[in-house]
Backbone as CSV, one residue per row, in Angstrom:
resi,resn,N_x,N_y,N_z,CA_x,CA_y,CA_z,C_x,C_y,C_z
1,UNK,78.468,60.699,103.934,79.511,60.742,102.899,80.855,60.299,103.479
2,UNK,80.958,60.880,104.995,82.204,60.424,105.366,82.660,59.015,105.695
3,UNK,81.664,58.194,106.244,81.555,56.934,106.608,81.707,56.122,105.273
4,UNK,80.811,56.864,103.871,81.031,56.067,102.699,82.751,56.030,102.048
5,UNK,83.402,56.488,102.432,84.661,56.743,102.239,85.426,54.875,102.496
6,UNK,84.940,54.300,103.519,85.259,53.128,104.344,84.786,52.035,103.308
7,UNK,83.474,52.225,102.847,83.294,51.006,101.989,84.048,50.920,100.656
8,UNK,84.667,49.356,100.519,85.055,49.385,99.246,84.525,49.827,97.879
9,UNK,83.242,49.782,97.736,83.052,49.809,96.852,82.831,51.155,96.151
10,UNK,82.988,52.338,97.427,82.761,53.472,97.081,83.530,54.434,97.244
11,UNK,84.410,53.776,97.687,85.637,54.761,98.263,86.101,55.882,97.205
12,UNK,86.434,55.744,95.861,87.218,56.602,95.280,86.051,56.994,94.977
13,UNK,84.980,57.388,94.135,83.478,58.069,93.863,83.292,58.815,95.498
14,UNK,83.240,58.602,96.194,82.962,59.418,97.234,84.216,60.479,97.747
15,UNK,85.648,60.059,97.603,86.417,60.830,97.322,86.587,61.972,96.313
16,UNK,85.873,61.444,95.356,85.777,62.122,94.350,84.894,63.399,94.281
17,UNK,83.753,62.805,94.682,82.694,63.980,95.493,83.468,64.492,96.406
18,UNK,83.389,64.300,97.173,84.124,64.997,98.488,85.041,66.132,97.712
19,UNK,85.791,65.824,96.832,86.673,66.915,96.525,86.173,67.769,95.572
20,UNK,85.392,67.357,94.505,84.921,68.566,93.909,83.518,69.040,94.726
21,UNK,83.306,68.918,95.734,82.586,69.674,96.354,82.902,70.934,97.137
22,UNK,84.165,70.406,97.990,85.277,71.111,98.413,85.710,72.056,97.582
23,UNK,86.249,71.998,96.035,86.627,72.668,95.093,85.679,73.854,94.523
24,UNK,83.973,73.284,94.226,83.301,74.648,94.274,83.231,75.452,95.699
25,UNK,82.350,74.862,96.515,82.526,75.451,97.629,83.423,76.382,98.207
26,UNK,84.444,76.197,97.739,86.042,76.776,97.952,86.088,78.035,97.114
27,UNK,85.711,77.738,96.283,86.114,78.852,95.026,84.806,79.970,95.109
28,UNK,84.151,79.649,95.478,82.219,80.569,95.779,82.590,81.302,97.178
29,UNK,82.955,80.589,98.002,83.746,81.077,99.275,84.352,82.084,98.747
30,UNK,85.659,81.996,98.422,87.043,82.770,98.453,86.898,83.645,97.342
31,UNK,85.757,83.524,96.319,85.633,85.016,95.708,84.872,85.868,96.298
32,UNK,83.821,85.682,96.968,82.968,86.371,97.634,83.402,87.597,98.752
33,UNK,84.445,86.340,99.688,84.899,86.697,100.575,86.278,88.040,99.809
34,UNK,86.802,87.558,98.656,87.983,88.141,98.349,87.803,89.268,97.744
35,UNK,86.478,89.590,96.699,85.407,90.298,96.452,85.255,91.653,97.539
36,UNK,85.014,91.119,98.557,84.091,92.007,99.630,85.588,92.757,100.408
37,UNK,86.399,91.858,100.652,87.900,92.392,101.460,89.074,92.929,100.176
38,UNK,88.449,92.917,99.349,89.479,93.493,98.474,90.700,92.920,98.473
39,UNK,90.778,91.585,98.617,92.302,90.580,98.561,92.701,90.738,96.893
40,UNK,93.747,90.251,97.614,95.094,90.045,96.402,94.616,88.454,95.699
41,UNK,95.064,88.262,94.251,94.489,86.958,93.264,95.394,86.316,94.094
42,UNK,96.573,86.308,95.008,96.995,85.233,95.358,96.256,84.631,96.794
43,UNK,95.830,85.724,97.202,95.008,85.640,98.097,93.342,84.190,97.989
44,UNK,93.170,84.813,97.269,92.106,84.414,96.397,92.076,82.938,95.673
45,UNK,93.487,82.613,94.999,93.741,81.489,95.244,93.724,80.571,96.079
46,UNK,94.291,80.879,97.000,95.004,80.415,98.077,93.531,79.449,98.840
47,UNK,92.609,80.613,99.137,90.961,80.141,100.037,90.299,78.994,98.941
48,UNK,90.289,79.463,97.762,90.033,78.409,96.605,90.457,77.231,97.047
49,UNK,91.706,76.768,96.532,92.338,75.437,96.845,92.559,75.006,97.882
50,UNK,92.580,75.753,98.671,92.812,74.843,100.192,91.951,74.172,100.922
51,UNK,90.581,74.306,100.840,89.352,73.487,101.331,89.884,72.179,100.209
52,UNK,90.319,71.971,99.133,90.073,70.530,98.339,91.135,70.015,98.784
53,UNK,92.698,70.501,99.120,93.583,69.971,99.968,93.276,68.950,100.831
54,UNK,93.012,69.932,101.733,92.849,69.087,103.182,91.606,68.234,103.149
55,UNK,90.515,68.610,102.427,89.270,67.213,102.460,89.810,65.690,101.489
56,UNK,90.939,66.566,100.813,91.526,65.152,100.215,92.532,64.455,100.934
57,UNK,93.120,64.898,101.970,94.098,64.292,102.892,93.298,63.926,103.801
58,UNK,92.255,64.332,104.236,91.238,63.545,105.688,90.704,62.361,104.850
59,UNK,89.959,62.507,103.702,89.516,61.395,102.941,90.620,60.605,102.787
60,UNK,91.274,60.587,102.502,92.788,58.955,102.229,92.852,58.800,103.260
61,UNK,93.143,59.874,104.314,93.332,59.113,105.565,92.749,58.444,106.212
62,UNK,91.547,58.938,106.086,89.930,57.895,106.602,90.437,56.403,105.779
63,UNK,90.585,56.302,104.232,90.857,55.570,103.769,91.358,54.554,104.426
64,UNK,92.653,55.500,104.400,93.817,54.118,104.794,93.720,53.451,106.347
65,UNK,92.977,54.337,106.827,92.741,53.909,108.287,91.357,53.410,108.534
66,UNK,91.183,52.920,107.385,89.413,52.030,107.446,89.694,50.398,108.360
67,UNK,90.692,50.626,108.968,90.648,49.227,109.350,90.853,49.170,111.269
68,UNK,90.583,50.767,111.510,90.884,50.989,112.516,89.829,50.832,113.676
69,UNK,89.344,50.242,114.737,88.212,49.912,115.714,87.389,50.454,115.469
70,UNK,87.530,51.519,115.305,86.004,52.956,115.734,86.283,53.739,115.007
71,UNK,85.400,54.563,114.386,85.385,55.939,113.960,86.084,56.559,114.285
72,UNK,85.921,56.900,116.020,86.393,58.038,116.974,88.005,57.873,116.588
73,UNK,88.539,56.399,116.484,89.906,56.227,116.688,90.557,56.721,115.501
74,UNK,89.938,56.797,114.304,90.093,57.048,113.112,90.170,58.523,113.119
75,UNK,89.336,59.252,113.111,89.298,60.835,113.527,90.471,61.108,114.597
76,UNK,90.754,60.511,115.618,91.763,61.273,116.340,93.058,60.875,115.565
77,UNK,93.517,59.722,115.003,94.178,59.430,114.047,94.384,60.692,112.863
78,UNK,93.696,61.027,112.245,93.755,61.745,111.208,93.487,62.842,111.415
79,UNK,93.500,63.447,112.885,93.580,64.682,113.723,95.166,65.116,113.957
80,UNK,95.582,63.982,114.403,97.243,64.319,114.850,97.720,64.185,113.649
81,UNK,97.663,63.635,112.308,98.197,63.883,111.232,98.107,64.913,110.378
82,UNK,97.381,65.580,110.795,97.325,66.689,110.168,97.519,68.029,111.126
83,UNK,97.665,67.521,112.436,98.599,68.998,113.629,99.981,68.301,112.743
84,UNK,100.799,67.316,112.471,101.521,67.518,112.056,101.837,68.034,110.856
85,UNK,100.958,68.664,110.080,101.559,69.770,108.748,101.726,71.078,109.962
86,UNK,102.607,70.806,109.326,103.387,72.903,110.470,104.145,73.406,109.295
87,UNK,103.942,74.657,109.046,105.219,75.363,108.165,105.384,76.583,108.473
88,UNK,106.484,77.072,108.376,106.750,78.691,108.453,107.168,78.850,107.238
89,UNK,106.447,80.392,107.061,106.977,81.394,105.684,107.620,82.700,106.102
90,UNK,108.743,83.535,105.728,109.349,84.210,106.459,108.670,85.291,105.332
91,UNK,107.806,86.497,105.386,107.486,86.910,104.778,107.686,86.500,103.055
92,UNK,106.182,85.457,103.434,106.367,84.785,102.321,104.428,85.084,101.858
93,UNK,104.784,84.987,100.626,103.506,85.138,99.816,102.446,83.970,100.266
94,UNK,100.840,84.510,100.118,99.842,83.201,100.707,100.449,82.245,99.176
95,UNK,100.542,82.396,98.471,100.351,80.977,97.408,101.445,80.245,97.662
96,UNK,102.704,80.653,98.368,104.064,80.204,98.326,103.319,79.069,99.874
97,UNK,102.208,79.839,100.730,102.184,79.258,101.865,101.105,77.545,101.155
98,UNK,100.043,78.194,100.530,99.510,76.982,99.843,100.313,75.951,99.565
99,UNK,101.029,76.405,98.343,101.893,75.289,97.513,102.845,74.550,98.319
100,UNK,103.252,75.256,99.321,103.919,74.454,100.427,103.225,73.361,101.018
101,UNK,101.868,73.940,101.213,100.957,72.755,102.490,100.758,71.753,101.069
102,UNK,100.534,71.945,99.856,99.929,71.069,99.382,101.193,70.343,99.033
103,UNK,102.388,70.994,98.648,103.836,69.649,98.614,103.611,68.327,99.819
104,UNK,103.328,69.317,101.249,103.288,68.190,102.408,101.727,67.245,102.238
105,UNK,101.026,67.611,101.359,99.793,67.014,101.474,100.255,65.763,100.870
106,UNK,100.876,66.359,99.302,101.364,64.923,98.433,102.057,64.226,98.672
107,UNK,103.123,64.250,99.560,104.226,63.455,100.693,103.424,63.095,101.588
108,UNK,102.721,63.018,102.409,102.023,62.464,102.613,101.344,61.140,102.276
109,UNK,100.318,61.943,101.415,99.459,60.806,100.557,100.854,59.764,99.632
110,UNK,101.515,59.918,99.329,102.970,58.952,98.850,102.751,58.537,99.800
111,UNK,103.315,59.146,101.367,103.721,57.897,102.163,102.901,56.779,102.460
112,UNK,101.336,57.271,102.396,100.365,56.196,102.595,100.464,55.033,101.587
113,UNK,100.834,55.241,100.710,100.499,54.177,99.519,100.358,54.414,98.505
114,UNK,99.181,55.838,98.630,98.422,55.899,97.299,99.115,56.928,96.403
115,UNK,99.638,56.362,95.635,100.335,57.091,94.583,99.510,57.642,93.852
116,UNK,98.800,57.168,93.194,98.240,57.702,92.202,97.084,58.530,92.662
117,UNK,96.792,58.802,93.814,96.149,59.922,94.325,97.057,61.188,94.355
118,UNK,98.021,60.845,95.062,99.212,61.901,95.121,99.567,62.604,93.785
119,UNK,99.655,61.721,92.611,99.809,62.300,91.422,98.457,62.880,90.480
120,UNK,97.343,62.685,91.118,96.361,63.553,90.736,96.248,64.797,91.109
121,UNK,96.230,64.360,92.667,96.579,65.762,93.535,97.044,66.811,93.217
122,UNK,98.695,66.053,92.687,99.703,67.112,92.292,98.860,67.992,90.686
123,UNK,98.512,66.921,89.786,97.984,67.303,88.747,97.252,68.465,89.128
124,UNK,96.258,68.148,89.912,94.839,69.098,89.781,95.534,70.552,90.383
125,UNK,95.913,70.462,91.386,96.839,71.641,92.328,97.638,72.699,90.920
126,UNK,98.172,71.956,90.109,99.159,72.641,89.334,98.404,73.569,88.299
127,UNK,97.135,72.434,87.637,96.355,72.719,86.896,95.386,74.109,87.239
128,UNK,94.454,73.882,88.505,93.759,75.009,88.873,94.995,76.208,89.519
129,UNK,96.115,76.048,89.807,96.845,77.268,89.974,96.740,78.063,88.905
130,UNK,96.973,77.659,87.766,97.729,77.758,86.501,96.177,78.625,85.997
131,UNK,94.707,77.949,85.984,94.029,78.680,85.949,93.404,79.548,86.167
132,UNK,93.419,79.491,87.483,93.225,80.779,88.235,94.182,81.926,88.281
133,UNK,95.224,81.420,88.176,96.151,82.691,88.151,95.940,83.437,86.592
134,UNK,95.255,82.902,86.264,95.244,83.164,84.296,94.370,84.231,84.340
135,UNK,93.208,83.586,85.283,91.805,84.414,85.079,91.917,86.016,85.485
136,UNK,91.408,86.885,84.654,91.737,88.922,85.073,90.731,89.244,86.267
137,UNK,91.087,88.300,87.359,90.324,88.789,88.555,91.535,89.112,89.405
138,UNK,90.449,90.347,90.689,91.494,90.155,91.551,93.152,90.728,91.259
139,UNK,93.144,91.405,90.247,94.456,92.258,89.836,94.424,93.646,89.510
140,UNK,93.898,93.982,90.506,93.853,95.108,90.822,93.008,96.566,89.900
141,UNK,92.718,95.846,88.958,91.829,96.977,87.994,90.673,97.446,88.107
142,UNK,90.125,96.738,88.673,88.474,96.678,89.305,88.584,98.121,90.123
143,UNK,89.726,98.366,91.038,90.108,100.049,91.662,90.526,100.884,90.682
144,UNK,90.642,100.875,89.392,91.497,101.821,88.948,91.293,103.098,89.101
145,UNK,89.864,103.141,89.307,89.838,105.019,89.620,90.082,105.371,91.211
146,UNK,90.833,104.074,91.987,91.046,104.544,93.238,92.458,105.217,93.172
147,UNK,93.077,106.029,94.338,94.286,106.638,94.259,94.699,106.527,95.709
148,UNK,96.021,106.770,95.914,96.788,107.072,96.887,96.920,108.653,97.484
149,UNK,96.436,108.987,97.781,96.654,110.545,97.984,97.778,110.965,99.292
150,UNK,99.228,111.494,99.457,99.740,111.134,100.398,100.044,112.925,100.788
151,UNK,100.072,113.186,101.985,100.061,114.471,102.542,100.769,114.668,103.582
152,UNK,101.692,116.030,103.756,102.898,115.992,104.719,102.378,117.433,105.071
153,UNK,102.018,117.140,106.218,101.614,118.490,107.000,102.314,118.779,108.553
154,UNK,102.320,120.259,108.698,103.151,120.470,109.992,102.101,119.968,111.107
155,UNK,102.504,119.610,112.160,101.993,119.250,113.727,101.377,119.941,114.442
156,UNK,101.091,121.519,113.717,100.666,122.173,114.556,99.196,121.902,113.974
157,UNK,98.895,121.207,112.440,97.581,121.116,111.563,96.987,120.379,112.461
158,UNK,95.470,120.162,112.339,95.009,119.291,113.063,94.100,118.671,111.518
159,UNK,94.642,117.461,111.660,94.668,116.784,110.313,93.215,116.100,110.250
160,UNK,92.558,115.642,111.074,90.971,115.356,111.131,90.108,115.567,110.780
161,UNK,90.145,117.045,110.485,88.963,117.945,109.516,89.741,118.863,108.625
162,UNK,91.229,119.209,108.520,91.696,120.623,108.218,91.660,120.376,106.885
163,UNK,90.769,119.175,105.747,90.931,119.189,104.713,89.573,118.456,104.372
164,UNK,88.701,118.384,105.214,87.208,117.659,104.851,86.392,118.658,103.646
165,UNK,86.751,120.159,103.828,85.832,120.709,102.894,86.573,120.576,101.383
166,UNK,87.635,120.330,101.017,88.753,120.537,99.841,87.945,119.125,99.463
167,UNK,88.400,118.173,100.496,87.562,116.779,99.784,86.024,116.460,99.322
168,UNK,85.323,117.398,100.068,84.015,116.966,99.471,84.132,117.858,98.706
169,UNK,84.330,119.071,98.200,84.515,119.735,96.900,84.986,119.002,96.102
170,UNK,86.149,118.311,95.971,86.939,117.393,94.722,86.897,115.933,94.595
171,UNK,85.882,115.330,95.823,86.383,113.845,95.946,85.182,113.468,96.353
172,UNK,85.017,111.867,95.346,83.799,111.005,95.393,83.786,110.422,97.332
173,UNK,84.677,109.830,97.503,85.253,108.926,98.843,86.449,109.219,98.960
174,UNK,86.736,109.082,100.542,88.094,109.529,101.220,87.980,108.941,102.177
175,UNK,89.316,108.245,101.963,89.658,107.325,103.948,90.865,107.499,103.876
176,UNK,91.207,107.847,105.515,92.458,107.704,106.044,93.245,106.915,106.312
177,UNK,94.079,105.867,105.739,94.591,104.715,105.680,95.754,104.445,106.545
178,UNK,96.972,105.693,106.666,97.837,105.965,107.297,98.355,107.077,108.014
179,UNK,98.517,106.928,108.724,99.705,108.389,109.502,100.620,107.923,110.078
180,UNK,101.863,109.040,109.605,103.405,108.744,110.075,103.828,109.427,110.669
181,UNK,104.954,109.764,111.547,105.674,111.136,111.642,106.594,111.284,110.949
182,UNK,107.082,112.131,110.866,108.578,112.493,110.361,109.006,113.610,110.858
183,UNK,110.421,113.696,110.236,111.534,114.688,110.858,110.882,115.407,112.097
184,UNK,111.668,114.234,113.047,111.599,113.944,114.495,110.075,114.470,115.144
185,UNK,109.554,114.019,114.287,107.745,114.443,114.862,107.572,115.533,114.824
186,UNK,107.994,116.595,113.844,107.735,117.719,113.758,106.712,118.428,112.645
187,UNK,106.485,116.682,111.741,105.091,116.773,110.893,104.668,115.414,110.610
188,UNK,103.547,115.503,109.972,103.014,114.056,109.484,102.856,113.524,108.317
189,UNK,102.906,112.420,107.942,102.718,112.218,106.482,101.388,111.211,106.707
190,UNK,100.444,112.158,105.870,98.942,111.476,106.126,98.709,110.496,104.266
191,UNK,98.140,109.339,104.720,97.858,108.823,102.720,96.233,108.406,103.194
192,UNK,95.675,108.773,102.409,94.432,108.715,101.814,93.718,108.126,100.786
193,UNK,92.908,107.017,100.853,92.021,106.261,99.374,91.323,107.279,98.928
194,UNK,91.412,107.843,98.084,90.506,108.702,97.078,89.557,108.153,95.807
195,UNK,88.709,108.944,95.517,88.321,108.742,94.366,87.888,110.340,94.100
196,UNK,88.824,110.534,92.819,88.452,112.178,92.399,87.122,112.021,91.533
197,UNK,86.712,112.922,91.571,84.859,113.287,90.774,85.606,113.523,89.581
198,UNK,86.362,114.543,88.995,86.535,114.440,87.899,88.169,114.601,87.749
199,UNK,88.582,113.732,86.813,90.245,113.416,86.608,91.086,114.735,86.393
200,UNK,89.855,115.810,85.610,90.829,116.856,85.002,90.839,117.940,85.846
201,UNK,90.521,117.683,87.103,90.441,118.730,88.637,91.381,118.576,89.776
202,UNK,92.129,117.282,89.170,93.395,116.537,89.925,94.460,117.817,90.639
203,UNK,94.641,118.765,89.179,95.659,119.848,89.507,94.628,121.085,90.806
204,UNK,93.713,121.077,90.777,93.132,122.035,91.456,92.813,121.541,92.951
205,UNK,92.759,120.531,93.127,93.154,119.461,94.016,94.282,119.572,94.668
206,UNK,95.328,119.637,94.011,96.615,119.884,94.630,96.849,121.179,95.009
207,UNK,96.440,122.213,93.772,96.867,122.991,94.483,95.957,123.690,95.648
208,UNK,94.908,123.507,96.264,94.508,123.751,97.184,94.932,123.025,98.002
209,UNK,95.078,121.886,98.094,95.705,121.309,99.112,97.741,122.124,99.921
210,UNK,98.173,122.333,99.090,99.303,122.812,99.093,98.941,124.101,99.858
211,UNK,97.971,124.961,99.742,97.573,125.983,100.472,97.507,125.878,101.956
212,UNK,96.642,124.801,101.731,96.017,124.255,103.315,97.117,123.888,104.027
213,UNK,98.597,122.688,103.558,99.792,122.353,104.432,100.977,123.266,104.222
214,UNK,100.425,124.136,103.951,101.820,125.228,103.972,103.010,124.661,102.801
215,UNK,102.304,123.801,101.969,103.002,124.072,100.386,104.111,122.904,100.328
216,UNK,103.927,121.986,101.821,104.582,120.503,101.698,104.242,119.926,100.822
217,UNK,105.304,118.141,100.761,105.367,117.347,99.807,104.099,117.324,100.014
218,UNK,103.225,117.187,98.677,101.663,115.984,97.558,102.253,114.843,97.180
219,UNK,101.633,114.001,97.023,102.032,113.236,96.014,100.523,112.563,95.385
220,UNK,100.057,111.958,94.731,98.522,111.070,94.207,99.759,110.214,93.235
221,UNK,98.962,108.904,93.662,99.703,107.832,93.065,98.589,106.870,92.707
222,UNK,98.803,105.447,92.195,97.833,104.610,91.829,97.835,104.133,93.431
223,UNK,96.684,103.543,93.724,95.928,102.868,94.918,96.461,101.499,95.462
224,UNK,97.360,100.861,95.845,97.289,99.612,96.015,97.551,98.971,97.365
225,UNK,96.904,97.756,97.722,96.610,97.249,98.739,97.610,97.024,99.489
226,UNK,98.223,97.019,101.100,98.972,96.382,101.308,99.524,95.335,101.379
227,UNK,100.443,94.671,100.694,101.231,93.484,100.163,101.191,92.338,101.467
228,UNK,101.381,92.975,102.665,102.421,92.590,103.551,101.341,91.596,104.435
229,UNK,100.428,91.709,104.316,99.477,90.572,104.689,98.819,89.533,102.919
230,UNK,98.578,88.403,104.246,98.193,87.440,102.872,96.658,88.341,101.938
């Protein structure tokens, strides 16, 4: 397929393949994967479109460099052109990091020539954002019966077990997600993924818990992932 890229007569049909192959592939990938890791829809996006990106910038480039000695020379060619996409995001969202690589993809492909690749590019990029971001995956509802459970206990608790029996009494699943200290390490603030067995036991929940940390801050909140990675 890659070599067919070189002949005239097949060049854009094999480009063409090439990218919607890339495009399912991409999208079967990055739900699966996004599915199983519990990513964010931008997340999810992001693995989607970026395999059809870059197989569409190696393909033009093969293209435009069909006139080059060898294969090999062609590949290292369209090796260093693409170490040159570099970007930094300063705590920046994965789709902000996408839409970036794919601006440099379409500058690019402009500079080669091919315009009207570049303006498909841009098309299709805008288009499947626009749809995928539409689609009710991946936004967080699929957890809704998960919770935040957050707990401030003194230092002298030994927080590992001092609440395993309260949880299997009231709770489907429980993981320990975080521990903090506070006021100067003189307690901890523990948060927990929950899932309560039954919603209307929430209060009996607490208040045993409040027993167990000597009647510190509770809090149960909705569940959500940390932001701060893509």
């Amino acid at each position: 397929m890659f070599d067919s890229i070189f002949k005239n007569g097949t060049s854009v049909e094999a480009i063409l393949i090439m990218g919607a192959v890339a495009l399912i592939v991409g999208i079967i990938y990055s739900f699966v994967l996004s599915w199983r890791l519990r990513s964010s829809k931008g997340y999810f996006i992001t693995l989607s479109l970026m395999p059809l990106i870059v197989s569409l910038v190696i393909a033009i480039m093969g293209l435009a460099l069909s006139g080059a000695t060898t294969t090999t020379a062609r590949i290292v060619t369209i090796a260093v052109a693409l170490g040159l996409i570099r970007f930094r995001s300063i705590n920046g969202k994965s789709e902000e990091i996408l839409l970036l690589f794919a601006t440099i993809a379409i500058g690019l492909i402009c500079g080669l020539g091919y315009l009207a690749f570049a303006t498909i590019l841009a098309i299709i990029v805008v288009i499947l954002y626009l749809l995928l971001s539409w689609l009710p995956i991946f936004n967080g509802k699929i957890f809704a019966e998960e919770r935040l459970l957050k707990i401030t206990i003194p230092e002298s608790l030994n927080y590992d077990t001092a609440f395993n029996d309260i949880f299997k009494k009231f709770l489907k699943e429980y993981e320990l997600v975080g521990i903090k200290t506070t006021d100067m390490g003189s307690m901890f603030k523990l948060s927990y993924r929950i899932i309560i067995k039954d919603i209307k036991e929430e209060k009996a929940l607490i208040d045993e818990l409040r027993v167990r940390n000597s009647n510190l801050e509770i809090s149960i909140l909705p569940y959500v992932e940390d932001n701060k990675h893509l």
